[in-house]
C-alpha positions, 0 to 999 in steps of 0.5 A: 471489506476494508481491503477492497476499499482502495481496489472499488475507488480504483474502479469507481474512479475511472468510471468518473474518468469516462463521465468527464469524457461524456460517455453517460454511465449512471451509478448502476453501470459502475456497481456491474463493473465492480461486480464483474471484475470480482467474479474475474481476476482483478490483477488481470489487465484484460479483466479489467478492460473486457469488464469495463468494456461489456458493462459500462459502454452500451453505444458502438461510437463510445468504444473508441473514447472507452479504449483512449481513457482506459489506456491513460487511466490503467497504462498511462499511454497517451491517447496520441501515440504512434500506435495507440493499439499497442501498449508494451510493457517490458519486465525486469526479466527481459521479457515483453508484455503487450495488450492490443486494445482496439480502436473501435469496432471491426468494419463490416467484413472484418474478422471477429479475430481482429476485432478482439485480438489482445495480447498475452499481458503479465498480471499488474503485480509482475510489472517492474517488480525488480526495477529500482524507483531511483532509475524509473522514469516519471511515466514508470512510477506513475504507473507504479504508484496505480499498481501499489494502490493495489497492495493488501496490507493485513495489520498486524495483530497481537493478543489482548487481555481479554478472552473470548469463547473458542473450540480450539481455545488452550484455557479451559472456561470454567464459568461457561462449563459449569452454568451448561452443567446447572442447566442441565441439572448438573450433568456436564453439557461439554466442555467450553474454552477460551483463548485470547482475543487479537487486536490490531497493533498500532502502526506508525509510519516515520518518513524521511522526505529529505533531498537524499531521499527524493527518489524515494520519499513519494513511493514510500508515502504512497505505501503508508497511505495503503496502510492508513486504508487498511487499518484504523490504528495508523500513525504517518509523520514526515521530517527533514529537519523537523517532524510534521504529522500527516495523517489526517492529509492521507484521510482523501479518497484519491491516493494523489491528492492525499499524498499532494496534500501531504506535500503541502502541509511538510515544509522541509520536504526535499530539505535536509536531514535531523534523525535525532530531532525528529525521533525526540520529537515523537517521543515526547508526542508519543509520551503525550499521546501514547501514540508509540507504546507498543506500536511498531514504528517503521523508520523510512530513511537512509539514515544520512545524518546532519544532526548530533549524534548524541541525540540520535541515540538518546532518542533511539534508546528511548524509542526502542523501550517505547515500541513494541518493535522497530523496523527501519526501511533503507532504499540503500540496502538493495538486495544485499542480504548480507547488508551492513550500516554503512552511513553514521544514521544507521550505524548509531540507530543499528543497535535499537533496530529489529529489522531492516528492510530495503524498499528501493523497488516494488518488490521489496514494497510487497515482501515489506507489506508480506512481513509487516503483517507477522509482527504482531 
């Protein structure tokens, strides 16, 4: 399915990460492993390792490499470390999550009870979940960011014009029922119905990647580029003071060199911000295009403003008349439920907005992904 596409290159890539530490793993080796981890729990990180560790390693001298590479490639440990068996990962909550990997296989005499001695870890989900992207630190996020390559993002959907054949269908098919009747010679062979068929709404993705936003910017192209995977009918722009479109930069296999590439080819990132330009900008593309009717368009910024504001809500008016809803993503909003525009951005684009979400940490991102897909 296309929901498992980002999980199965996860995998496929690590084992490319063993090739290049010369362990010789063929095509085969990598497909029992994908195999092997959806039969386990995948969010599960001893799943992943014992797995990985059963399938793909048939040698004693390759555990110890396997155990080095798995702890960068899953746990951005280095190989290096005062204690390289021992990996801990402490939650918002205050609680200590640790996995012990090996570093090779017990010696004779040893206890079957030290070789496999692993500790209790949190599903990958829980990791951070409540930690604000702005005060992680460059080892956090990258992790982070492997952690929300693995968010299933279900597009949103919404009735077409068109209707198909249903038993739980609400119109009644009167064609199909009578063409049963005729061919049992005018007796009725049922009753048929129908009911309208659902297509994915078209979803565009508008990133601010000003200075204000550096904390944040990355992670939230980390989670369109998710979306992009999920679904087909995906649109990303990126602006600081002008808009670029990005979604052919975010067509790469690799989550990193999608997002570099997309870096790349934004010429304003980390530069200033114009709101207002960049939406006008799009609405005379979508105009073109029809890129943003009856799309939802996801609005990613902190709505701090260097541009006119008569732009701004000139556009905004247009963009809601456009779209089929307008959600905006503000870092600042927190988890203050009872959030109020606070910055000239958000309180001239507030009354064209249908909902606002924060996107300042992974849970939000979760909750975000979780809401998206009813919008339909």
């Amino acid at each position: 399915m296309r929901d498992d596409a980002s999980f199965i290159d996860l995998l496929v890539d690590f084992g490319q990460e063993l090739r290049q530490a010369d362990v010789v793993i063929g095509s085969g080796e990598i497909t029992t492993y994908c195999t092997a981890v959806a039969a386990l729990n995948p969010s599960d990180i001893l799943d992943l390792y014992w797995a990985g560790r059963s399938t793909l390693i048939t040698r004693r001298d390759q555990i110890a490499i396997y155990n080095d590479v798995f702890r960068q490639f899953f746990l951005d440990v280095p190989a290096a470390s005062e204690d390289p068996r021992i990996t801990a990962i402490k939650t918002a909550s205050g609680t200590m999550s640790v996995l012990q990997v090996p570093l090779s296989e017990p010696q004779d005499g040893e206890s079957e009870e030290q070789e496999a001695k692993l500790g209790l870890m949190s599903s990958t989900s829980e990791v951070w979940r409540n930690k604000s992207f702005a005060v992680c630190t460059p080892e956090e996020l990258s992790s982070l960011r492997r952690i929300m390559a693995q968010v299933r993002l279900t597009p949103p959907r919404r009735q077409s014009r068109r209707s198909l054949s249903s038993r739980k269908g609400s119109r009644f098919n009167v064609r199909q029922t009578v063409r049963g009747s005729m061919r049992m010679h005018g007796e009725p062979a049922g009753l048929f119905w129908l009911e309208r068929k659902r297509k994915i709404r078209p979803l565009v993705f508008i990133l601010d990647v000003s200075g204000s936003m550096s904390d944040y910017s990355r992670n939230l192209l980390q989670f369109a580029y998710c979306a992009k995977r999920a679904a087909d009918h995906v649109e990303v722009f990126c602006f600081g003071t002008r808009l670029t479109r990005i979604t052919r930069s975010l067509d790469r296999r690799r989550p990193d060199d999608a997002i570099n590439l997309a870096a790349k080819t934004v010429f304003d990132w980390d530069g200033g911000t114009r709101i207002g330009d960049a939406i006008t900008a799009f609405v005379k593309e979508s105009r073109r295009s029809r890129l943003g009717r009856g799309a939802i368009v996801v609005i990613c910024s902190d709505g701090l403003d260097q541009g006119e504001p008569q732009v701004l809500d000139k556009s905004m008016q247009t963009l809601s008349r456009l779209a089929h809803k307008v959600v905006w993503v503000n870092p600042h909003k927190g988890d203050n439920e009872d959030y109020k525009p606070n910055t000239i951005g958000m309180m001239i684009a507030d009354p064209y907005i249908d909902r606002i979400f924060s996107g300042h940490n992974y849970k939000s991102i979760e909750e975000f992904a979780r809401e998206l897909s009813r919008m339909g």
